[in-house]
HTML snippet that shows the backbone in 3Dmol.js (N, CA, C, O; Angstrom):
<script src="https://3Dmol.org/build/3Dmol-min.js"></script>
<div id="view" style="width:600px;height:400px;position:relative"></div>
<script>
const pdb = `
ATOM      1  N   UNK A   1     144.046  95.312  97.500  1.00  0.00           N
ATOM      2  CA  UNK A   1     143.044  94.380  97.033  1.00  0.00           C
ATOM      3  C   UNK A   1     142.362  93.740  98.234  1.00  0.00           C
ATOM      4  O   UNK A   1     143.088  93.385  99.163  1.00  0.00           O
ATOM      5  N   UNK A   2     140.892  93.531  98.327  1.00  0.00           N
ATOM      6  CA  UNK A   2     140.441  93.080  99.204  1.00  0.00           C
ATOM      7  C   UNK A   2     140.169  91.575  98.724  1.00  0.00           C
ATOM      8  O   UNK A   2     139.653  91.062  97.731  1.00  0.00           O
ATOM      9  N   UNK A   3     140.915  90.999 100.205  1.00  0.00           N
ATOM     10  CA  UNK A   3     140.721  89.288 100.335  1.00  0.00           C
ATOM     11  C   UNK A   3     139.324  88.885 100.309  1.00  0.00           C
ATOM     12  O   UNK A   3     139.150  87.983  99.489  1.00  0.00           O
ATOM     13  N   UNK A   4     138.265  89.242 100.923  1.00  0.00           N
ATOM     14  CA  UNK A   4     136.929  88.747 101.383  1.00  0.00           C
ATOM     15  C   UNK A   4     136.402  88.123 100.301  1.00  0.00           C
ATOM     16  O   UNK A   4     136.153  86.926 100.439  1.00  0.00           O
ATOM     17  N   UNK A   5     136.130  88.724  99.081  1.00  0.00           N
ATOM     18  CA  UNK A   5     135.848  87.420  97.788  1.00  0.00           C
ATOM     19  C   UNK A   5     136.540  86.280  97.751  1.00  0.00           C
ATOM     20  O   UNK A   5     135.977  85.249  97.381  1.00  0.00           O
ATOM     21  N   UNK A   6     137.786  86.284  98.104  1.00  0.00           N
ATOM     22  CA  UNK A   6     138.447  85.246  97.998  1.00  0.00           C
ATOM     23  C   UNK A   6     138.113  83.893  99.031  1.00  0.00           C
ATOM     24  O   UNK A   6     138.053  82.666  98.956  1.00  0.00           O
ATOM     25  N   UNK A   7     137.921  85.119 100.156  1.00  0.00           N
ATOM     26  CA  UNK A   7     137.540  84.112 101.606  1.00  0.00           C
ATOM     27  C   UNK A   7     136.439  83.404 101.592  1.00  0.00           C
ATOM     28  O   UNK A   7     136.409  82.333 102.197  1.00  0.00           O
ATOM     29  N   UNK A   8     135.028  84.008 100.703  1.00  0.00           N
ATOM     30  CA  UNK A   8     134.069  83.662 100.638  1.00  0.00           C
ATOM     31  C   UNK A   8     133.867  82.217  99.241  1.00  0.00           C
ATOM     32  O   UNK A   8     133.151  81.224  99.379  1.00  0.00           O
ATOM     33  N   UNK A   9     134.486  82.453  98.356  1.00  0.00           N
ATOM     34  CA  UNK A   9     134.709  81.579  97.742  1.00  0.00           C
ATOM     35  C   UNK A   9     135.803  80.365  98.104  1.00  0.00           C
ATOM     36  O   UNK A   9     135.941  79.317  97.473  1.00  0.00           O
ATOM     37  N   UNK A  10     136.213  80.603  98.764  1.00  0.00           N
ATOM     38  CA  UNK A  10     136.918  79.247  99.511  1.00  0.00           C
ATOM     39  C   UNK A  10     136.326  78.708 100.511  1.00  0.00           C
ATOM     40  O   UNK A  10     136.793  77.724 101.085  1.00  0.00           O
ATOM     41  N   UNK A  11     135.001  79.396 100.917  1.00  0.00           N
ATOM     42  CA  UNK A  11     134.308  78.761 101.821  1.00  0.00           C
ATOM     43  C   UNK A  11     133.001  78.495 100.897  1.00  0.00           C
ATOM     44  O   UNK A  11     131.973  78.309 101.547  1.00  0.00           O
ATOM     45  N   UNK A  12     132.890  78.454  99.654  1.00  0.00           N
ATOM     46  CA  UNK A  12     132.097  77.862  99.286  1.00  0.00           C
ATOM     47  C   UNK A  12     132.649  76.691  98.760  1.00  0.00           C
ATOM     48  O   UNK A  12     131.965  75.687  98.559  1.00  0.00           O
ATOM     49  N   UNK A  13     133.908  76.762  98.514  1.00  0.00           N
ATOM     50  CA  UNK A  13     134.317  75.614  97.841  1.00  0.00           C
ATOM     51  C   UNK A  13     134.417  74.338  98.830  1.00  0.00           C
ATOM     52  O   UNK A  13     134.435  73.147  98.516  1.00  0.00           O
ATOM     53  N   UNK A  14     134.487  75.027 100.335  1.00  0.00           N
ATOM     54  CA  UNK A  14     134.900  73.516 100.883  1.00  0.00           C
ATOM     55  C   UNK A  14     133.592  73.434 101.646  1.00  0.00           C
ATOM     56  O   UNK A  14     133.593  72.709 102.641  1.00  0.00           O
ATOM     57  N   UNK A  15     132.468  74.079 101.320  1.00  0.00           N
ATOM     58  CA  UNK A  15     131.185  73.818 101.835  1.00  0.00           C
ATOM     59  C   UNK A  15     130.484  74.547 100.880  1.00  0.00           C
ATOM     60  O   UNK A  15     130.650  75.750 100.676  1.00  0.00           O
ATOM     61  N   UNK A  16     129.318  73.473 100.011  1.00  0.00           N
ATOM     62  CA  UNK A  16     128.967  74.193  98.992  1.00  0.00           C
ATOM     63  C   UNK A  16     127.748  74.048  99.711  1.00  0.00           C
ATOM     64  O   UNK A  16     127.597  73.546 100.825  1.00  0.00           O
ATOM     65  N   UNK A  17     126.520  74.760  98.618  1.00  0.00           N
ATOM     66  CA  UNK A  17     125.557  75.098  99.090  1.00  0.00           C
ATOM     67  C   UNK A  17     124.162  73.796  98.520  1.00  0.00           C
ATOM     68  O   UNK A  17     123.965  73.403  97.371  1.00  0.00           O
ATOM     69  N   UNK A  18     123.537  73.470  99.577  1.00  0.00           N
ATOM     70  CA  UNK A  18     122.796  72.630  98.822  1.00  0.00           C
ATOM     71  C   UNK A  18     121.614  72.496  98.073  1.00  0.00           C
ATOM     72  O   UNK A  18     120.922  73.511  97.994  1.00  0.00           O
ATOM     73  N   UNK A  19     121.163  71.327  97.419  1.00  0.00           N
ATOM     74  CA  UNK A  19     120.559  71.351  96.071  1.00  0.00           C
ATOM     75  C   UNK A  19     119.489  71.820  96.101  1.00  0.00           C
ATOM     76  O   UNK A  19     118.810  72.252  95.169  1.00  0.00           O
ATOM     77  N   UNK A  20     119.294  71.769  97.064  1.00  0.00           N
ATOM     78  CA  UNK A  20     117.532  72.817  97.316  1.00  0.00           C
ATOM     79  C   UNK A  20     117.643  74.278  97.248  1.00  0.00           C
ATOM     80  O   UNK A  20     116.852  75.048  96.702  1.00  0.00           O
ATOM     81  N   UNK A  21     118.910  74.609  97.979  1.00  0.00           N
ATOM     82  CA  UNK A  21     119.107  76.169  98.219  1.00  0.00           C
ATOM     83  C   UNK A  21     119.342  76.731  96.952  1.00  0.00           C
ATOM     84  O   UNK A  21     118.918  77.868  96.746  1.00  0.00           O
ATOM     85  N   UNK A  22     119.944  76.128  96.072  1.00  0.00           N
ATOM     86  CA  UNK A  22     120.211  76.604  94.005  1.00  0.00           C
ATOM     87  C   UNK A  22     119.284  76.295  93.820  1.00  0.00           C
ATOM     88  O   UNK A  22     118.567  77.219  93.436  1.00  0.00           O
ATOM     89  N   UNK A  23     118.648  75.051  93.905  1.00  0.00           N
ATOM     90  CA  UNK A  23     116.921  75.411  93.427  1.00  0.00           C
ATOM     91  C   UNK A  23     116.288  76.736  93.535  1.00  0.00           C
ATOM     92  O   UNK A  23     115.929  77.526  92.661  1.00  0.00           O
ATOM     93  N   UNK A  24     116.219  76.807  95.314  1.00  0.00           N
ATOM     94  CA  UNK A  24     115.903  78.399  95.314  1.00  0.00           C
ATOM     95  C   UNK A  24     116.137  79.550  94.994  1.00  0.00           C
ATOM     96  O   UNK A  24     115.407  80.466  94.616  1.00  0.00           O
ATOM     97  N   UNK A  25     117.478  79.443  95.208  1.00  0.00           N
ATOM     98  CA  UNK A  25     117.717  80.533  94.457  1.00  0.00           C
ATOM     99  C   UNK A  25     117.411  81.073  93.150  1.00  0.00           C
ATOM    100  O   UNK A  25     117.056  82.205  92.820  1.00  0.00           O
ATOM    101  N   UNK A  26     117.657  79.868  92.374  1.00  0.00           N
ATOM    102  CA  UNK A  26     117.312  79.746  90.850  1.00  0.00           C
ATOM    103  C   UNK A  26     115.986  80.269  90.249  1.00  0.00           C
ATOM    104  O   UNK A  26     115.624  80.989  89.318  1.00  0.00           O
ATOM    105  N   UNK A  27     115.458  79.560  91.230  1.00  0.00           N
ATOM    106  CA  UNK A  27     113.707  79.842  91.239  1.00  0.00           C
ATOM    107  C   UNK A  27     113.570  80.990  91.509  1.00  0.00           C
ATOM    108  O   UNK A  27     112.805  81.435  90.653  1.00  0.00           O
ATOM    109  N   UNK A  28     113.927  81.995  92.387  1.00  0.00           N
ATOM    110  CA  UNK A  28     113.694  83.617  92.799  1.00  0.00           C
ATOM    111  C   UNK A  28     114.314  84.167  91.374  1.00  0.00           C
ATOM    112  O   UNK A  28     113.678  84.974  90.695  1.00  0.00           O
ATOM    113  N   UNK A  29     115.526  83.698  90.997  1.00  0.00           N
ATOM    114  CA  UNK A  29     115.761  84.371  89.930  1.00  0.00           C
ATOM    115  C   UNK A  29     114.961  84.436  88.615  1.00  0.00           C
ATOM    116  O   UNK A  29     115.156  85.279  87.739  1.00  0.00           O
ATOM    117  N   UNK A  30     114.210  83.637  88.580  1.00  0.00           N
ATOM    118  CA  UNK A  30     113.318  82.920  87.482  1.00  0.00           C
ATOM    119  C   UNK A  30     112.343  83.940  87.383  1.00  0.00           C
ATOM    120  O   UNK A  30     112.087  84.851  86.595  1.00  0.00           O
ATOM    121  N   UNK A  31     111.838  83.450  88.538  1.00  0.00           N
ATOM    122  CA  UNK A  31     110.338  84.496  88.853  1.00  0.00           C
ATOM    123  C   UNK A  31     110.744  86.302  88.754  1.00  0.00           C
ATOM    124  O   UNK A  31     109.980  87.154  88.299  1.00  0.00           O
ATOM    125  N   UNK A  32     111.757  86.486  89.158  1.00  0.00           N
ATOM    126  CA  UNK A  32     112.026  88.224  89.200  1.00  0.00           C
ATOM    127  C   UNK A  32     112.224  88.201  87.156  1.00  0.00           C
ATOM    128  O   UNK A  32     111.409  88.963  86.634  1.00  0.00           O
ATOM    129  N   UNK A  33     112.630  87.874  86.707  1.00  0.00           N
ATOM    130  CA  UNK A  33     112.877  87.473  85.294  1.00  0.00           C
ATOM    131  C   UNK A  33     111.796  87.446  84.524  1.00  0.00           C
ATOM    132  O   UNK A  33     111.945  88.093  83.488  1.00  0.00           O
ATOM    133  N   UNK A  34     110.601  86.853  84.670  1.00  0.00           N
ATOM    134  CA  UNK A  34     109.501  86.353  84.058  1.00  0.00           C
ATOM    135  C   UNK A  34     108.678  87.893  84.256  1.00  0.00           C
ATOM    136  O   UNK A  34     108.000  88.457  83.398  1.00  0.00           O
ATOM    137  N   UNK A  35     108.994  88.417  85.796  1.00  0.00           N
ATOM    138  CA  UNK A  35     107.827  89.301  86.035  1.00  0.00           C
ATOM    139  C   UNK A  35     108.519  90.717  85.264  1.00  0.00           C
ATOM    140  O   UNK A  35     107.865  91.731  85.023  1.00  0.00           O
ATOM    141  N   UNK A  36     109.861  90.550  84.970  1.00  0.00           N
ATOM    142  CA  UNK A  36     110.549  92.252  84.356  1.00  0.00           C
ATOM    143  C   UNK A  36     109.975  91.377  82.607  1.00  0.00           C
ATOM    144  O   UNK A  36     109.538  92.286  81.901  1.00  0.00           O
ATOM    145  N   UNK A  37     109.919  90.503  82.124  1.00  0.00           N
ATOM    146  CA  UNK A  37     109.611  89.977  80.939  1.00  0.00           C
ATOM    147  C   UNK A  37     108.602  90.946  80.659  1.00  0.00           C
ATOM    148  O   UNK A  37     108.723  91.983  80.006  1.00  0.00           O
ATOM    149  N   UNK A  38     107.296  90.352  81.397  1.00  0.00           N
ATOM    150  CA  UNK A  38     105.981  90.630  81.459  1.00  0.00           C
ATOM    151  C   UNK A  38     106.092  92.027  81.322  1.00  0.00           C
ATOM    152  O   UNK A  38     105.835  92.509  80.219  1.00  0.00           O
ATOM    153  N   UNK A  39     106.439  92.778  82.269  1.00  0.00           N
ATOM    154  CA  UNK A  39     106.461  94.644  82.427  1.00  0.00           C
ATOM    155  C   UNK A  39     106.791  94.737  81.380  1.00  0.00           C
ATOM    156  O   UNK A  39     106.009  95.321  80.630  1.00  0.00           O
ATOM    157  N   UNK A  40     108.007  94.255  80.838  1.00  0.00           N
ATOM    158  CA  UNK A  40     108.450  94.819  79.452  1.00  0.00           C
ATOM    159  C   UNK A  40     107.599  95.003  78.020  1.00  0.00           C
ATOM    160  O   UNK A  40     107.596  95.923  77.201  1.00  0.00           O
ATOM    161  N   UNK A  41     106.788  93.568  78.081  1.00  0.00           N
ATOM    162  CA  UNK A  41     106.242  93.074  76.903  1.00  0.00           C
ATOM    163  C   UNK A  41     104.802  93.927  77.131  1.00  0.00           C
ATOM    164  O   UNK A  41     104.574  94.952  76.489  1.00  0.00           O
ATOM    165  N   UNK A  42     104.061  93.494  77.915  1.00  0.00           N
ATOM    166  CA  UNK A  42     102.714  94.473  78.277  1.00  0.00           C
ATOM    167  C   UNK A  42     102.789  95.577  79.137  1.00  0.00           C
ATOM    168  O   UNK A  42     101.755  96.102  79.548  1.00  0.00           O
ATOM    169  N   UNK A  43     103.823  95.959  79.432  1.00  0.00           N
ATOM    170  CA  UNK A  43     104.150  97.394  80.108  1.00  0.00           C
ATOM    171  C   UNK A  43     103.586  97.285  81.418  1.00  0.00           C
ATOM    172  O   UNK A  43     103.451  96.151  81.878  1.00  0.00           O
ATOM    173  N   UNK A  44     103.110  98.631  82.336  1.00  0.00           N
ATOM    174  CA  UNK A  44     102.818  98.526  84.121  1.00  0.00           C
ATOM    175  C   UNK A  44     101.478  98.935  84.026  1.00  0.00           C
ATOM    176  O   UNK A  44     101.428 100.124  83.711  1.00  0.00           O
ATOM    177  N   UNK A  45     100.173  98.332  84.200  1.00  0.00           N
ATOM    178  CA  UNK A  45      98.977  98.059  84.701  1.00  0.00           C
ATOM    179  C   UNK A  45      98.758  98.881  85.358  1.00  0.00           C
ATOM    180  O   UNK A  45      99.445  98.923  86.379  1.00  0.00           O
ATOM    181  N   UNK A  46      97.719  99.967  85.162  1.00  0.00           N
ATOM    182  CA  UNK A  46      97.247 101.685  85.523  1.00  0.00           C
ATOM    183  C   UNK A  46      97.133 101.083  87.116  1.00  0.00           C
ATOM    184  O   UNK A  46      97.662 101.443  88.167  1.00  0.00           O
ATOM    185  N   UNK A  47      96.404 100.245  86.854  1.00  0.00           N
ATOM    186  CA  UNK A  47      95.688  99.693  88.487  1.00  0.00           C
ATOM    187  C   UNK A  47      96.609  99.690  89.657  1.00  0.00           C
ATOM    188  O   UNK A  47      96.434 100.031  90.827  1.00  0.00           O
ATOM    189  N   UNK A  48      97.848  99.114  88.891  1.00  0.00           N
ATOM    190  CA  UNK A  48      98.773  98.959  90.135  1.00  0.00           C
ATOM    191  C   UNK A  48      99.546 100.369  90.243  1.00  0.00           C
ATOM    192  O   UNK A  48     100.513 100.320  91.003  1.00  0.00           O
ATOM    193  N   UNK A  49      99.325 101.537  89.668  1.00  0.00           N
ATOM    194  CA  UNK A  49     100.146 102.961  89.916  1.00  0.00           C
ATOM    195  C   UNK A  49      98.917 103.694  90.600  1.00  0.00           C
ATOM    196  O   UNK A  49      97.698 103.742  90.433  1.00  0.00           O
ATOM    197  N   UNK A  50      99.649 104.118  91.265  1.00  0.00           N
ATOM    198  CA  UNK A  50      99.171 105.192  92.983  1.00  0.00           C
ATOM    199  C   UNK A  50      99.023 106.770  91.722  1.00  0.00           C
ATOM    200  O   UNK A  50      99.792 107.273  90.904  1.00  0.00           O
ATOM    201  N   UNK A  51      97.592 107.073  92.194  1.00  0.00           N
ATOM    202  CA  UNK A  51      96.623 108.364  91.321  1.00  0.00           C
ATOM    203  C   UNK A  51      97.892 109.172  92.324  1.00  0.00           C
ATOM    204  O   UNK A  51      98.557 108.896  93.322  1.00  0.00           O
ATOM    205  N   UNK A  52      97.682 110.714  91.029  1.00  0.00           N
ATOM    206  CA  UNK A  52      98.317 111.921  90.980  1.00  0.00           C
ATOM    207  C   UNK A  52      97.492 112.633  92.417  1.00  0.00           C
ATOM    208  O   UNK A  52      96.334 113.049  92.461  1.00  0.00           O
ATOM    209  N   UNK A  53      98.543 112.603  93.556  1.00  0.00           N
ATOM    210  CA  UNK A  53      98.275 112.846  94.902  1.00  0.00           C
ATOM    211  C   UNK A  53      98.847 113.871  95.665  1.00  0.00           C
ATOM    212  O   UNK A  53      99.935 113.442  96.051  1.00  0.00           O
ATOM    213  N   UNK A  54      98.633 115.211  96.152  1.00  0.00           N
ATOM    214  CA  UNK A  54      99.068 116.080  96.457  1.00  0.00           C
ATOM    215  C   UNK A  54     100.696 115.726  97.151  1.00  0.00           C
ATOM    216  O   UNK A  54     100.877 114.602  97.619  1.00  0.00           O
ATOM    217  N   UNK A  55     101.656 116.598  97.171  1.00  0.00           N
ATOM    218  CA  UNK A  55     103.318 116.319  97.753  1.00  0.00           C
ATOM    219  C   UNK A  55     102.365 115.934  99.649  1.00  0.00           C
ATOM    220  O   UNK A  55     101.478 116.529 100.261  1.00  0.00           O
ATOM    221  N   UNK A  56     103.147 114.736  99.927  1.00  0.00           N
ATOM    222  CA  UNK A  56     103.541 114.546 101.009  1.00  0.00           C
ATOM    223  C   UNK A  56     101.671 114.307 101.932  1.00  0.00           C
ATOM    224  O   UNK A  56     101.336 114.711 103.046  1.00  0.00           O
ATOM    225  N   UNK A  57     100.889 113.569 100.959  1.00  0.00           N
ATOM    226  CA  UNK A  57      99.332 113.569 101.467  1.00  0.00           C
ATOM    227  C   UNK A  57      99.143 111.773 101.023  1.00  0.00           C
ATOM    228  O   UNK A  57      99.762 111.176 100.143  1.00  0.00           O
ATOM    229  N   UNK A  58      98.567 111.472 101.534  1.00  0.00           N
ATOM    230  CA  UNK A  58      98.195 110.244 101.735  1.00  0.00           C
ATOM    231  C   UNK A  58      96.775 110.285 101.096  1.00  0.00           C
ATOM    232  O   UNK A  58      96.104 111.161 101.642  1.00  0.00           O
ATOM    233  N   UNK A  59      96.142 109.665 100.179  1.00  0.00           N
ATOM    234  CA  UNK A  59      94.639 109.527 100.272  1.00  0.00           C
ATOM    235  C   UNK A  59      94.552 107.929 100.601  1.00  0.00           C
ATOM    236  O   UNK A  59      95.387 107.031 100.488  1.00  0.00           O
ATOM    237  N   UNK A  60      92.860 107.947 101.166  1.00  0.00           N
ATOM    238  CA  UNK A  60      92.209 106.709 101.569  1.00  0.00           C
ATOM    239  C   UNK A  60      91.655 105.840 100.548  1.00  0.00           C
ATOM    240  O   UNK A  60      91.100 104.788 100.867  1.00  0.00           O
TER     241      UNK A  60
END
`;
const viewer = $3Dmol.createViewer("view");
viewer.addModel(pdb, "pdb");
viewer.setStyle({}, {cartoon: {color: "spectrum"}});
viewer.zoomTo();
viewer.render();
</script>
């Protein structure tokens, strides 16, 4: 069994993380959440998919 979860959670426990940084975090999680919502509900926007382009060619 590997210790390192263990180690890491005992170092959060005696130094937690602060209230801004769970804000942030929270908030990144929010936003990645909202934007797989969106894809889901109105699907992926032609605009943002790269046209049918020969193997291994770049167009301008």
């Amino acid at each position: 069994m590997n210790l390192r979860p263990f180690l890491r959670m005992a170092k959060w426990a005696h130094n937690p993380p602060s209230a801004s940084r769970v804000k942030l975090v929270f908030g990144a999680i929010a936003i990645c959440l909202i934007v797989f919502a969106f894809e889901r509900v109105f699907g992926w926007p032609d605009w943002l998919s790269m046209p049918d382009t020969p193997k291994g060619r770049i167009t301008k």
